[in-house]
Rosetta silent file (secondary structure, phi, psi, omega in degrees, C-alpha in Angstrom):
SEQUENCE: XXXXXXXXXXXXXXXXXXXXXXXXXXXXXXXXXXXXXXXXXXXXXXXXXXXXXXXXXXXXXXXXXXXXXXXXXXXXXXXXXXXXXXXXXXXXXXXXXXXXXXXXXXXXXXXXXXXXXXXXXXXXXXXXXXXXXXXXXXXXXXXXXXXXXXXXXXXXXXXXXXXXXXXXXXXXXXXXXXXXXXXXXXXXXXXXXXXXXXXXXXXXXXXXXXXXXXXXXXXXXXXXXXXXXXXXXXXXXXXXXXXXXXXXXXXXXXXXXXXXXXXXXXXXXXXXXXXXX
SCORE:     score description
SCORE:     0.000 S_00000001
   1 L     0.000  118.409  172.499   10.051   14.082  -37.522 S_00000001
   2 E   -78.165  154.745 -159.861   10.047   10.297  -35.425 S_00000001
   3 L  -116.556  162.801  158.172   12.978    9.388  -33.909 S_00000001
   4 L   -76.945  146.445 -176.186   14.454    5.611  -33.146 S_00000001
   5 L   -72.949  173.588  163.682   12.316    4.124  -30.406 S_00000001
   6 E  -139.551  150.211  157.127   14.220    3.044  -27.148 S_00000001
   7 E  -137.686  179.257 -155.354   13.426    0.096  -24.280 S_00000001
   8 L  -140.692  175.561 -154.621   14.448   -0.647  -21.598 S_00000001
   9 L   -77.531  170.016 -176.126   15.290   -3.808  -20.270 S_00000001
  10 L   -80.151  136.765 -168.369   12.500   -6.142  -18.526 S_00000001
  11 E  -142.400  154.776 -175.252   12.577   -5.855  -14.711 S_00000001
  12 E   -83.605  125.511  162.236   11.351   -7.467  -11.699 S_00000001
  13 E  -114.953  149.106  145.419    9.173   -5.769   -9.708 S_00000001
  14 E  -118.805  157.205 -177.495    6.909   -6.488   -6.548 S_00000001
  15 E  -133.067  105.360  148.997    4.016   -5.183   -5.285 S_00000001
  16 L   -50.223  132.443 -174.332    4.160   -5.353   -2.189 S_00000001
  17 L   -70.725   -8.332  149.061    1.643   -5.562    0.671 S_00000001
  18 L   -76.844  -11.655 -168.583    3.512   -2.585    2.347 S_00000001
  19 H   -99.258  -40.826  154.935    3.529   -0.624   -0.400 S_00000001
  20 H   -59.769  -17.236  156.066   -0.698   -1.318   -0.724 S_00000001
  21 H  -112.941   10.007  164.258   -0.775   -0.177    2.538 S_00000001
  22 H   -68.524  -47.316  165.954    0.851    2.975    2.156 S_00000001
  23 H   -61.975  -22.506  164.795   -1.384    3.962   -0.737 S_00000001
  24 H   -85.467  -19.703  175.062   -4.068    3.479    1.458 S_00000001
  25 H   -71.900  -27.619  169.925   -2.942    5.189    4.261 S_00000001
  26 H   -46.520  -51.570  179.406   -2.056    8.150    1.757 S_00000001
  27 L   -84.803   20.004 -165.686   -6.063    7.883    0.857 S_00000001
  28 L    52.537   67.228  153.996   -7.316    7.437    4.503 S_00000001
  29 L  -145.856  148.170 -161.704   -8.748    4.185    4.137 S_00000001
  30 L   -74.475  174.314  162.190   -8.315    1.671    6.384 S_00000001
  31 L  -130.322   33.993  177.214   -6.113   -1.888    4.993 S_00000001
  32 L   -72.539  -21.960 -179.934   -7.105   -4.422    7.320 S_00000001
  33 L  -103.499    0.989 -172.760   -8.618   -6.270    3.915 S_00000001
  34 L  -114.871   90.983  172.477   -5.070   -5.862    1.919 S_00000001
  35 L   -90.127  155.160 -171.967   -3.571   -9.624    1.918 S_00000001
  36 L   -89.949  150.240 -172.422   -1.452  -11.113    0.197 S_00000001
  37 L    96.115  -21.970  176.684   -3.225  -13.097   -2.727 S_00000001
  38 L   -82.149  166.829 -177.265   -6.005  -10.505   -3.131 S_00000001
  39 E   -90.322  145.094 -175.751   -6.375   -8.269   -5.938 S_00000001
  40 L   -76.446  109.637 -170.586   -4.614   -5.096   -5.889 S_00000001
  41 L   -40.158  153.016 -176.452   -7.332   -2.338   -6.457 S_00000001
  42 L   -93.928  132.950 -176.706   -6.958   -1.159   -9.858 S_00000001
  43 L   109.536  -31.461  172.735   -5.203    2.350  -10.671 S_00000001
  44 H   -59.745  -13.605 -178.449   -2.936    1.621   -7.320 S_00000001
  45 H   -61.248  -37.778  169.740   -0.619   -0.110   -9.716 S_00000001
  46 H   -16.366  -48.354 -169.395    1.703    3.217  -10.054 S_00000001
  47 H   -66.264  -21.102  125.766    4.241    2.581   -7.205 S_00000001
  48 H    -1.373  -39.049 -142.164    4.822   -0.343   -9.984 S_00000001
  49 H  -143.491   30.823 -165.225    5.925    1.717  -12.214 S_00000001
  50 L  -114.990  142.842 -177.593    8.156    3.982  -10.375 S_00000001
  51 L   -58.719  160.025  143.985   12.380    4.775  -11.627 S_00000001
  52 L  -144.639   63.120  161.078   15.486    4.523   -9.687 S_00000001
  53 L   -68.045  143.960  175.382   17.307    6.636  -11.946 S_00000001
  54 L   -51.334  157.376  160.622   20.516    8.105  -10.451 S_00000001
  55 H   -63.578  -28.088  175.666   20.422   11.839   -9.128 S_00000001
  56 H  -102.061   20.019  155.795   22.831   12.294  -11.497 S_00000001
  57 H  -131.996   42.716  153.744   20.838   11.444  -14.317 S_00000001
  58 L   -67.795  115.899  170.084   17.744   12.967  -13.661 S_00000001
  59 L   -16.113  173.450  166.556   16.415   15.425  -16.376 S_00000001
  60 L   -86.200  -16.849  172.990   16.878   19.312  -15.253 S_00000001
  61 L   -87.516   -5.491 -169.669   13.322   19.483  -14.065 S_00000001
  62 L   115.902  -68.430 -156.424   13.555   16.402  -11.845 S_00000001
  63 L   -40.627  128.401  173.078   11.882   13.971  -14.146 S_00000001
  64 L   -90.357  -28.382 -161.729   13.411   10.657  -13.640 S_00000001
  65 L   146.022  -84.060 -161.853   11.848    8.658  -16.415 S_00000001
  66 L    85.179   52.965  163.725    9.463    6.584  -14.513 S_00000001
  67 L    93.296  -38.656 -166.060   10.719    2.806  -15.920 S_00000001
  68 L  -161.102  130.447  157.824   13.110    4.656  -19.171 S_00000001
  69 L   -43.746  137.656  153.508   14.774    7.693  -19.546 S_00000001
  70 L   -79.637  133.035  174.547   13.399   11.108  -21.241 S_00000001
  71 L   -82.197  159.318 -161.504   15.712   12.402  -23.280 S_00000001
  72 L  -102.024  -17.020 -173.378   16.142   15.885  -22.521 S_00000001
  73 L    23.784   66.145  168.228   16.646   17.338  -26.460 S_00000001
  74 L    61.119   22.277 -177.485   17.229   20.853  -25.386 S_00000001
  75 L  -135.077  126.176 -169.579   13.582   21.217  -23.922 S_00000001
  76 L   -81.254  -42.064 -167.304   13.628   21.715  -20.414 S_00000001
  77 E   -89.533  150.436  168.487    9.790   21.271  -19.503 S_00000001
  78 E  -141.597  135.109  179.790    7.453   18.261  -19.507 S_00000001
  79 E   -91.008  127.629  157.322    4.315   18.174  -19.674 S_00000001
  80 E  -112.297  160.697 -153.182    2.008   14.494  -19.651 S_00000001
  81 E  -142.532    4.691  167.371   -0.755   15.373  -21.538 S_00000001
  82 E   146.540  163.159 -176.581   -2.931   11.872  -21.219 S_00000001
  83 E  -154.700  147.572  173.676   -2.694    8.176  -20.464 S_00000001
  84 E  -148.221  139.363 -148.190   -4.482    4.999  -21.399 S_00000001
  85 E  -127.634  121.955  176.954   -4.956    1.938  -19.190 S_00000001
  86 E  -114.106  126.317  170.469   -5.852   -1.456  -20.018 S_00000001
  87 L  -108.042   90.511 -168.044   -6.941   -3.303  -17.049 S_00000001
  88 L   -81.665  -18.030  177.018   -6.622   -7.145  -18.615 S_00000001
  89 L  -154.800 -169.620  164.386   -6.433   -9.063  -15.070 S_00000001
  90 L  -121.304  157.709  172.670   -5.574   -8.128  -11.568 S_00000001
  91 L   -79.951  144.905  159.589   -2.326   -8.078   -9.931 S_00000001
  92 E   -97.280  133.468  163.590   -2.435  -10.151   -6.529 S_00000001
  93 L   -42.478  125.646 -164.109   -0.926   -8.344   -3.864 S_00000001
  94 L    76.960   25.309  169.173    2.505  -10.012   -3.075 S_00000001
  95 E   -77.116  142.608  154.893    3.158  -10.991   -6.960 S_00000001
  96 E   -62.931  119.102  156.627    5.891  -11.060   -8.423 S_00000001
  97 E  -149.265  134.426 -167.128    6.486   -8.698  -11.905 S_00000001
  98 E   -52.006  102.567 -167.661    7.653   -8.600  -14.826 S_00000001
  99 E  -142.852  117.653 -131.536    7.694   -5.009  -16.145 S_00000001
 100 E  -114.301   68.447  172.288    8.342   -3.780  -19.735 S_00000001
 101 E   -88.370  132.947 -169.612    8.914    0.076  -20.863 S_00000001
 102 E  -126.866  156.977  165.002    9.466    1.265  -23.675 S_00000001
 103 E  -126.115  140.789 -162.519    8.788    4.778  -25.743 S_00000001
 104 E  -116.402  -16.271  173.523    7.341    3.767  -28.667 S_00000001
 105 E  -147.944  129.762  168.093    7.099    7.014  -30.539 S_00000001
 106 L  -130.244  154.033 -176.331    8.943   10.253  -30.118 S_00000001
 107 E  -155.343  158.014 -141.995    8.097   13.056  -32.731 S_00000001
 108 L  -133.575  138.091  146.567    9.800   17.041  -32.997 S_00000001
 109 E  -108.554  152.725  160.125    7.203   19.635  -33.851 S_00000001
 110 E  -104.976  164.702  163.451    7.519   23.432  -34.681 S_00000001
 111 E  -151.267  176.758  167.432    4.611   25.393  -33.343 S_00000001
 112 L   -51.761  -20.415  176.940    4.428   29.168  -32.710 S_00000001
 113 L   -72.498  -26.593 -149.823    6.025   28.445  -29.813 S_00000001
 114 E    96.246 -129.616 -159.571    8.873   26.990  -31.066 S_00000001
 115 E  -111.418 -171.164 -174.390    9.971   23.292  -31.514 S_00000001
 116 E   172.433  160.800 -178.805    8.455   20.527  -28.983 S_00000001
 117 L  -144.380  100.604  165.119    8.576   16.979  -29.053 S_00000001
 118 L   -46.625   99.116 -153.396    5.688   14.217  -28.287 S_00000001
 119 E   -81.162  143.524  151.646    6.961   11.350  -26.208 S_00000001
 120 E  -159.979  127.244 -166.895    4.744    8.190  -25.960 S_00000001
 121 E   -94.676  133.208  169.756    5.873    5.531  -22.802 S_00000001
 122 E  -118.414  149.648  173.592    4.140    2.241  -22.971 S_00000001
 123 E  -132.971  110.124  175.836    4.324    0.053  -19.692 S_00000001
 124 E  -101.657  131.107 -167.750    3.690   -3.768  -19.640 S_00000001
 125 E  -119.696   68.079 -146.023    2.949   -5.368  -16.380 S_00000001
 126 E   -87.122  115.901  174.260    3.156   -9.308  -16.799 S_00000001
 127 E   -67.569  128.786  170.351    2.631  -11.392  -13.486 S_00000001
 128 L   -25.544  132.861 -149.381    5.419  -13.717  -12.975 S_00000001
 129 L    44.128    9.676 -167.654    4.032  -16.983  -14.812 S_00000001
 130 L  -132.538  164.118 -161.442    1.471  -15.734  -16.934 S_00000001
 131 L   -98.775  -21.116 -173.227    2.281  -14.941  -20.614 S_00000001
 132 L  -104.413  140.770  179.006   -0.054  -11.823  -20.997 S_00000001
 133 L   -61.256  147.909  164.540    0.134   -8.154  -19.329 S_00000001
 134 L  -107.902   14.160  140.394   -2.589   -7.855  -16.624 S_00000001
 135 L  -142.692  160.196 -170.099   -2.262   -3.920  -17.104 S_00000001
 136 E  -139.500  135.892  167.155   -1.037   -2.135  -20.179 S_00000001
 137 E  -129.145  149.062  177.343   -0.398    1.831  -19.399 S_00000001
 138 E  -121.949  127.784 -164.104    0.566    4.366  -22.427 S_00000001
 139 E  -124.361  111.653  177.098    1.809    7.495  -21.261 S_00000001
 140 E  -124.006  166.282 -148.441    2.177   10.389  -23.589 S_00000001
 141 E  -151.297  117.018  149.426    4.149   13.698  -22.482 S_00000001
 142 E   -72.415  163.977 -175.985    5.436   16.965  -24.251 S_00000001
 143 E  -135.377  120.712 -176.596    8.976   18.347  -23.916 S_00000001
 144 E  -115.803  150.217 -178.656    8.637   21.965  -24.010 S_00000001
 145 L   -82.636  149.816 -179.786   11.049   24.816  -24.579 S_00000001
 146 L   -58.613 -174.206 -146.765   11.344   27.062  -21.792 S_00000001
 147 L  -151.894  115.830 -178.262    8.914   29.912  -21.454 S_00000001
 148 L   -99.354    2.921 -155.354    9.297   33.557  -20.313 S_00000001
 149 L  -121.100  142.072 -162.308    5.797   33.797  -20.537 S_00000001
 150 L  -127.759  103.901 -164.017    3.514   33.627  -17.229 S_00000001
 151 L   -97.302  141.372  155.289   -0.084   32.716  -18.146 S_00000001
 152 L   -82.033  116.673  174.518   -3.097   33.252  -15.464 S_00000001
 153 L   -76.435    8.296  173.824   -4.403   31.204  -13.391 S_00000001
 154 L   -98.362  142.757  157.143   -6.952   33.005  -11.859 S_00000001
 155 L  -159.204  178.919  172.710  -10.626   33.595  -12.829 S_00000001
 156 L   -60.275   97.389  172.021  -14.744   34.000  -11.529 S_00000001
 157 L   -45.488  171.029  169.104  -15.091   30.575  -10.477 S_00000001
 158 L  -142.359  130.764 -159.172  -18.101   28.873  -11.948 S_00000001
 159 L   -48.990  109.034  165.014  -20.330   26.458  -10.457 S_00000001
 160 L   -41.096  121.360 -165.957  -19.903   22.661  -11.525 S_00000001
 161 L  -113.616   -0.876 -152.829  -23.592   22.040  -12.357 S_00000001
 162 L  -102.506  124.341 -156.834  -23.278   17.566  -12.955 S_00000001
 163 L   -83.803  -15.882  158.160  -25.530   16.247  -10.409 S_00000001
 164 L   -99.122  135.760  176.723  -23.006   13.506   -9.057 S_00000001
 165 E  -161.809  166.179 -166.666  -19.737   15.318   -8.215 S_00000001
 166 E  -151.013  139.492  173.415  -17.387   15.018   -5.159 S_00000001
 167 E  -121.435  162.319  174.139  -14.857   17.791   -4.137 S_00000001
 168 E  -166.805  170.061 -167.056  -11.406   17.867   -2.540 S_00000001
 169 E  -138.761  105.843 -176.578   -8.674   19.554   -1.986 S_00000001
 170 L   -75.847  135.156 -179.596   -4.988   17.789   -2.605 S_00000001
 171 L  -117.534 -167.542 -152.947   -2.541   19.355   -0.433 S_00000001
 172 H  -104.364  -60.397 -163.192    1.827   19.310   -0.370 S_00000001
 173 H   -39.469  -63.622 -176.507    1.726   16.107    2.235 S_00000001
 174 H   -25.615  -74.270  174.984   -0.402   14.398   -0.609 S_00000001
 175 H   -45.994  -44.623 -146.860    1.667   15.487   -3.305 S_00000001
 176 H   -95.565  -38.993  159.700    4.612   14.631   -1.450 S_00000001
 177 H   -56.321  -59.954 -176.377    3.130   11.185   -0.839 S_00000001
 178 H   -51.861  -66.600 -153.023    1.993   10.151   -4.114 S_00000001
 179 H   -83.523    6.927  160.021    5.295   11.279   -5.369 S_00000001
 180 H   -70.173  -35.342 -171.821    7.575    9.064   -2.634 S_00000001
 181 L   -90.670    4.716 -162.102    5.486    6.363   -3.225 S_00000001
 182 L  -103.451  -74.515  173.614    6.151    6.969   -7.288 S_00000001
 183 L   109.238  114.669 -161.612   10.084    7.526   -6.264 S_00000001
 184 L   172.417   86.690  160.675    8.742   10.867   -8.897 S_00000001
 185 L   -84.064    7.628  176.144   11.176   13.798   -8.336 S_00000001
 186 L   -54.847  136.889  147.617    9.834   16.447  -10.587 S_00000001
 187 H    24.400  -82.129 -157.381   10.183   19.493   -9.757 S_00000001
 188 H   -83.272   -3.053  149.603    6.961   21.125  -10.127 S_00000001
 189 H   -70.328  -65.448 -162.362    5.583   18.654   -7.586 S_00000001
 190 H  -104.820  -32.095 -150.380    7.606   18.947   -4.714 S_00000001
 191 L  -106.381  102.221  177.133   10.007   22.019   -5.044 S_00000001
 192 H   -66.357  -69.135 -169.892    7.357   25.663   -4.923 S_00000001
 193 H   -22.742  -37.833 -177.668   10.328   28.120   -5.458 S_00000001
 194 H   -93.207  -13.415 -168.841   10.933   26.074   -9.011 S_00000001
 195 H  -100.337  -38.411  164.619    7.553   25.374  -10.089 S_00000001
 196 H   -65.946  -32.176 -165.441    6.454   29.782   -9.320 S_00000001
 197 H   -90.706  -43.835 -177.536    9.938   30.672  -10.730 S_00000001
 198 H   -87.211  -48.160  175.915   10.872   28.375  -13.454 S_00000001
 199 H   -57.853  -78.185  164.414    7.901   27.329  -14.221 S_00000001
 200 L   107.643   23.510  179.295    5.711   29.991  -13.940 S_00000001
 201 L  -100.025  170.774 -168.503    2.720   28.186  -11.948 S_00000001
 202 L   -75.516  -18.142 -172.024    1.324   29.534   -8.861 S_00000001
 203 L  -157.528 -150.956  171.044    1.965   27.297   -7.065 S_00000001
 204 L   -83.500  172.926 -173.278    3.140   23.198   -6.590 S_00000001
 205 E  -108.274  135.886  167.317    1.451   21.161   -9.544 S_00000001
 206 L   -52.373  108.680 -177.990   -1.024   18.296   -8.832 S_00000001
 207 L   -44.793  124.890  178.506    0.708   14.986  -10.172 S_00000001
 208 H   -79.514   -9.882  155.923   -1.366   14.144  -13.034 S_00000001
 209 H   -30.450  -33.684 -170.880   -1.113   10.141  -12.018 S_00000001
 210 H   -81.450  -32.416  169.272   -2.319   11.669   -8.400 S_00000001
 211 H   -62.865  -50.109 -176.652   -5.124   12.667  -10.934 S_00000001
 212 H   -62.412  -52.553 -174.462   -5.894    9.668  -12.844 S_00000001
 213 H   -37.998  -69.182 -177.138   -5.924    7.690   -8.540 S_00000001
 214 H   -27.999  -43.733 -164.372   -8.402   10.411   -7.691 S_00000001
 215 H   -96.261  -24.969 -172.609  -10.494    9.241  -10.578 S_00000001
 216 H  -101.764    5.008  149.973  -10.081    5.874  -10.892 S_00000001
 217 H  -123.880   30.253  133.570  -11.188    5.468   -7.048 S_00000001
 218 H   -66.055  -55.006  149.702  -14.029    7.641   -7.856 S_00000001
 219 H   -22.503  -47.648 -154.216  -14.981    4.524  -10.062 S_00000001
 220 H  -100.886  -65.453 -157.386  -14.546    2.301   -7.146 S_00000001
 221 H   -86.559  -39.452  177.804  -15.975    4.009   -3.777 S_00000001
 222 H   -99.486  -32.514  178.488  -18.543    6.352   -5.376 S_00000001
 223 H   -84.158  -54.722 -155.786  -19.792    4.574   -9.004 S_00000001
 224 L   110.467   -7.763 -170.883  -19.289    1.171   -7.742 S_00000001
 225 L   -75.370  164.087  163.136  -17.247    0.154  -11.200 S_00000001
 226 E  -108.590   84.466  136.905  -14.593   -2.094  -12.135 S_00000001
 227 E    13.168  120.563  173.213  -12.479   -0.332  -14.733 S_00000001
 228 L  -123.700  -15.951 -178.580  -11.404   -2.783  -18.129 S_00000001
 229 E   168.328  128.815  175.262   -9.840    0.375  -19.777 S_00000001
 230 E  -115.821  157.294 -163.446   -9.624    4.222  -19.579 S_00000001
 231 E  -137.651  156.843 -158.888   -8.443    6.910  -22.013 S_00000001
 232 E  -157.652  109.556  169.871   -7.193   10.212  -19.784 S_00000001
 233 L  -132.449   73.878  156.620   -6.560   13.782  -20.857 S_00000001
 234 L   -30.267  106.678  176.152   -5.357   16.301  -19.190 S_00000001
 235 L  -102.262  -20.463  169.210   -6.025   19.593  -20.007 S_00000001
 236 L  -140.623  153.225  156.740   -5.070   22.448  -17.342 S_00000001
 237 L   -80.451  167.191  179.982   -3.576   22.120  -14.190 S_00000001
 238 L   -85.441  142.174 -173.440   -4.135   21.481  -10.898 S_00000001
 239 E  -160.547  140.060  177.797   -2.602   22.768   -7.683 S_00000001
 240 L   -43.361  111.916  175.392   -1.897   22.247   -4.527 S_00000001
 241 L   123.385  -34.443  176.465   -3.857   24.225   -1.927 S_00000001
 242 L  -106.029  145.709 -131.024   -6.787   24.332   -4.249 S_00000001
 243 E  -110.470  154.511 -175.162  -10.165   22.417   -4.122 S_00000001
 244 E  -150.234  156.490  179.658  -11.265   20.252   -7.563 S_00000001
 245 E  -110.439  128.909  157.674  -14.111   18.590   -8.297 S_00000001
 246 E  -123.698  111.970 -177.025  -14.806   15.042   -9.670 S_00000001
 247 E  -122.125  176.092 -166.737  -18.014   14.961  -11.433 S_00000001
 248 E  -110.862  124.581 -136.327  -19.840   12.505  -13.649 S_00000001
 249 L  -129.558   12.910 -158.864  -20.590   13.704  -16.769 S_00000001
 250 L   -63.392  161.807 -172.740  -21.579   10.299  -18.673 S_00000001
 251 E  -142.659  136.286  157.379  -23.919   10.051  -21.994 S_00000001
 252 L    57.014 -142.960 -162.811  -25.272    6.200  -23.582 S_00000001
 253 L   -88.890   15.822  167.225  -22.766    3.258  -22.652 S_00000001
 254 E  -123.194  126.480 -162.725  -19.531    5.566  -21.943 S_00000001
 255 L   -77.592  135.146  161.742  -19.023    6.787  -18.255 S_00000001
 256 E  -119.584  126.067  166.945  -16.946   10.288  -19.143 S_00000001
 257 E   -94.520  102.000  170.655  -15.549   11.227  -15.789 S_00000001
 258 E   -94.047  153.041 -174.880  -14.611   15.086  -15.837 S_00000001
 259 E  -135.928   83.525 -148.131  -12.123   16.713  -13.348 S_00000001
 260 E   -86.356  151.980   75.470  -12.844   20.862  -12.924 S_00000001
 261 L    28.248  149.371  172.332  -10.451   23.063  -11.216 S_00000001
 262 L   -43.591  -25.894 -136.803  -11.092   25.711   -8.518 S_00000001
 263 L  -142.090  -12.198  165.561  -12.521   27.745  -10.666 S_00000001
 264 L   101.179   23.434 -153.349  -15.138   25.317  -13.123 S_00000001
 265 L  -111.632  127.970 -165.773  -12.456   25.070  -15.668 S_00000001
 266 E  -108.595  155.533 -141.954  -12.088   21.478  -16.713 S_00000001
 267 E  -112.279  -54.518  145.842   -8.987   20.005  -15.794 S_00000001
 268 E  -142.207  178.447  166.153   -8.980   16.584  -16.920 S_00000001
 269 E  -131.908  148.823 -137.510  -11.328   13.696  -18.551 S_00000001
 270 E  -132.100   99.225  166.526  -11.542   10.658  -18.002 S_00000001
 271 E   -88.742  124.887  176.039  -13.437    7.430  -20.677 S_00000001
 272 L  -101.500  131.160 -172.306  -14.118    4.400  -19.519 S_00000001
 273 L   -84.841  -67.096  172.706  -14.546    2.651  -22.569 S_00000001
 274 L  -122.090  137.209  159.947  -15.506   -0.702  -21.075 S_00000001
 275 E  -175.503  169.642  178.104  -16.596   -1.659  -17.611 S_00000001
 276 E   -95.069 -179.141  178.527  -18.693   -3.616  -14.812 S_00000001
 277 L  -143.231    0.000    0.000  -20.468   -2.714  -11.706 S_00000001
């Protein structure tokens, strides 16, 4: 069953040249090249795109929204489950912008599980004087009922075998970064007691946005690409404490970027549809 859509009103944002050099200091790279008037690497646009919902209207999990409230419809958990990114220009660092959210579909399922509901946030990101979004992001999410049920997260790792691959290991300062520099209070990011207890994960959960950066400046420092549009799917999570892999996994004209787990288990995937070098 679809629901009435909601927006939210248009708002000014900037993206600041403090705020570009905080994402870089988050990735260890130096910002001695991040001026104002240059283009803002692409996939750094999140801090863009981050709420100031009150504390006292924050979801029960944390979630603020992120640009428009989630409605909470009796389902305490959320899940994002994939995102797709149109990169149509660049932002210049110290622009002014214009920034448009909306949920454009909500929809109630039953499953075996019980009910659930499929959210999908679109975000338009128009530079001050220009008539067209230079990035378009679609964000889709589940709202899940809670869960007594504690699934395992353990197995025999298995080797990643994709002859370009890069490993790393995200850790709570990261997470804790990413999700300051977001203004992103869920939960299952920052708080372990609620994300082992409530939750039922082992540990904190790997943003997946913190996922998509990871991948989209694998494009940039190790392929050399310039991103025009990516489709993103998350499929298991990620965790703090534990080492992941980003390897390259492309066939003909579409790079598919995969993202495996401690354990060889893939985590998320990533299409670049269109891009340069």
């Amino acid at each position: 069953m679809r629901e009435q859509i909601n927006s939210a009103p248009s708002r000014l944002e900037t993206c600041s040249i403090s705020n570009a050099r905080r994402v870089a200091a988050m990735l260890d790279l130096p910002s001695e090249g991040l001026v104002e008037g240059t283009a803002l690497p692409r996939g750094w646009h999140f801090t863009l795109l981050g709420a100031d919902t009150m504390r006292s209207q924050l979801r029960g999990d944390g979630f603020p929204g992120l640009g428009i409230p989630l409605p909470e419809l009796g389902l305490p958990r959320l899940l994002q489950v994939g995102r797709t990114v149109s990169f149509r220009g660049d932002i210049p660092i110290g622009a002014n912008i214009t920034r448009l959210s909306s949920i454009t579909s909500l929809e109630r399922k039953s499953t075996r599980s019980g009910e659930i509901a499929i959210v999908v946030v679109d975000h338009r990101l128009v530079v001050v004087g220009e008539s067209e979004p230079a990035i378009n992001e679609t964000q889709t999410f589940f709202l899940l009922p809670a869960s007594s049920e504690r699934p395992s997260y353990e197995a025999e790792p298995e080797p990643v075998t994709l002859s370009r691959q890069k490993s790393f290991t995200p850790d709570d300062t990261l997470l804790f970064q990413y999700s300051a520099l977001g203004f992103n209070s869920h939960k299952i990011h920052l708080d372990r007691a609620y994300a082992r207890d409530v939750e039922g994960f082992p540990d904190l959960v790997v943003n997946g946005g913190l996922t998509t950066l990871l991948l989209t400046e694998y494009l940039r420092t190790e392929l050399k690409v310039t991103p025009r549009q990516l489709k993103i799917k998350y499929t298991a999570p990620l965790f703090s404490g534990r080492s992941l892999t980003i390897a390259d996994d492309s066939q003909g004209d579409v790079l598919n970027i995969k993202v495996f787990n401690n354990y060889g288990e893939v985590a998320a995937q990533m299409e670049v549809e269109a891009y340069e070098y």
